[in-house]
Residue, then its C-alpha position, 0 to 999 in steps of 0.5 A: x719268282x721266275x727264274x731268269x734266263x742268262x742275258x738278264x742282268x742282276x742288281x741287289x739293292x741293300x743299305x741304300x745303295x744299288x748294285x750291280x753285277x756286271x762281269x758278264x760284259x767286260x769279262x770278254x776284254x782281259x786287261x781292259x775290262x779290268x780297267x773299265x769304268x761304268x755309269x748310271x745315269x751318266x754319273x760315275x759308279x763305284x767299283x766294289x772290292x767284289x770283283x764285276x760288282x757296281x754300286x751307285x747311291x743315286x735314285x733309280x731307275x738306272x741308265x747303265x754304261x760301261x766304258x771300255x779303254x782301248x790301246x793309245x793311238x800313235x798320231x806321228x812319229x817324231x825324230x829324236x834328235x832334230x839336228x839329224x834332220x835331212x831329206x831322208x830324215x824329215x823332222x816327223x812322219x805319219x804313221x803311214x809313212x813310218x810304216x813304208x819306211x821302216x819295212x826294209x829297215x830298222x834304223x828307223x826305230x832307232x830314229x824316231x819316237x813314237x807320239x801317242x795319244x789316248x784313244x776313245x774308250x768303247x762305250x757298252x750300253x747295257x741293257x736290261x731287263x734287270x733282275x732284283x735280287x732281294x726279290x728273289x724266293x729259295x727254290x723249293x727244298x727237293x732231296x731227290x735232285x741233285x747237288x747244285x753249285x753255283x758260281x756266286x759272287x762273293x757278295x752273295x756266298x751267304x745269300x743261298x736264295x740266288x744261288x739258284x739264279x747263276x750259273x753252277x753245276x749239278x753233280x753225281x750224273x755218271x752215278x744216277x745213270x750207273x742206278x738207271x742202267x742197272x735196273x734196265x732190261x737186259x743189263x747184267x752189270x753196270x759199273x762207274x769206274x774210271x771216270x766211264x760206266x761200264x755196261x755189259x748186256x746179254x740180248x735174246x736172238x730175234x727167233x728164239x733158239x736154244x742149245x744144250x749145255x752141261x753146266x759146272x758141279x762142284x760136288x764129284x758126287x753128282x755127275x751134272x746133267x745137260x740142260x737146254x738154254x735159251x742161246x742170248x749175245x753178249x755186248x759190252x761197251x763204254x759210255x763217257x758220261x760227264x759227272x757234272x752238267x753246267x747250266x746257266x741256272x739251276x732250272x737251265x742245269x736241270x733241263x740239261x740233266x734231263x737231256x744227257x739222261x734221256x740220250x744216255x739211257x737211249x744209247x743202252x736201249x739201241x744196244x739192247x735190240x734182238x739179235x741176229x739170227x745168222x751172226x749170234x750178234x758178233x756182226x759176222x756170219x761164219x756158216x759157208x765159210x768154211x771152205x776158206x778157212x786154212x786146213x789143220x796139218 
């Protein structure tokens, strides 16, 4: 089966009854998603205790409409005590006129009440195309990708053939590029410390130079010969990779991973170019500038 993209919509058909998942288009109305009402073919559906969840037992295929309430709609505003009545305190006002008088004034609110009458809901349409879960197939069982978790309904925690179908994350990134950069040329020391991996390489000069250095003996006895070195620049620095990659499925999430690893592994490569020969790679050229600097007293 085909894994689906992240606008297709999911129904699971089990004991005779169809259901479907529906968060996705009332997640965005707080209060009133919660508050919303669907149908399937204009017959109402039942809210399931598994919360974004819609069943119906009629036959499908399904026409499916979620109807969002809105806020009550003040239609006038009345005066609460009608022997107050007088050419200043009409008996009710429009909201227009409630509004004009009340700007300069609270009396106003202590005079009247407001009356309200429900407003039409939002009507939603939700189109498909309509995934069926109970068609869906358990991924291939690979040891070498990594973890995945998906955010799964209640409804299907024990059905681990669609986990592979909602949105999750893969985990372990910062860890598998720490093992990436470390076999990389160049590259002495890669660490995955402090939620960042550390990287310290050694680049060659682009024209090759050498220079002699006496190395360090622990052994008085030998006295350490100087030994010619081909001469490298060091660099260090700090890369952000994020541990987990989000994705709207298991296949999105994979082309994600690929995708920070493929950027994260060219950040090393652009740091690993050759050197320059006039500044040993530190940016600065200290030769001819000796003139400036300030004489030793």
């Amino acid at each position: 089966m085909t894994t689906p993209d992240i606008n297709e919509r999911y129904v699971l058909a089990q004991d005779g009854m169809s259901m479907y998942y529906l968060a996705s288009v009332t997640s965005n109305y707080n209060w009133r998603g919660d508050a919303a009402t669907a149908y399937a073919n204009g017959e109402p559906m039942t809210k399931l205790n598994v919360s974004g969840w819609w069943g119906t037992t009629s036959a499908g295929p399904h026409e499916i409409v979620v109807h969002i309430p809105n806020m009550d709609v003040t239609v006038r505003w009345d005066l609460k005590d009608p022997e107050a009545e007088s050419a200043s305190f009409p008996r009710t006002l429009t909201p227009e006129q409630f509004r004009q008088s009340s700007q300069d004034t609270d009396v106003m609110y202590a005079m009247y009440s407001a009356v309200q009458e429900p407003a039409e809901p939002t009507i939603l349409p939700v189109d498909g195309p309509w995934t069926i879960l109970e068609d869906a197939l358990l991924p291939p069982q690979d040891k070498t990708l990594p973890p995945w978790t998906a955010s799964l309904p209640n409804a299907l925690k024990h059905r681990p053939e669609y986990r592979h179908l909602f949105p999750g994350y893969l985990s372990g990134l910062r860890e598998h590029l720490a093992d990436r950069i470390k076999r990389m040329p160049n590259v002495q020391y890669c660490f995955n410390q402090d939620q960042v991996l550390k990287v310290y390489i050694r680049v060659p000069l682009e024209m090759p130079e050498q220079k002699w250095v006496t190395p360090v003996t622990l052994n008085r006895r030998r006295k350490p010969k100087p030994e010619l070195r081909e001469i490298k620049a060091e660099r260090s620095f700090h890369l952000p990779v994020p541990d987990r990659v989000q994705g709207a499925s298991h296949a999105d999430a994979l082309k994600n991973w690929d995708k920070q690893v493929e950027f994260w592994l060219d950040v090393v490569r652009s740091a690993s170019a050759k050197a320059c020969n006039h500044c040993h790679g530190h940016g600065y050229v200290w030769d001819g500038a000796e003139e400036y600097a300030p004489a030793v007293k």
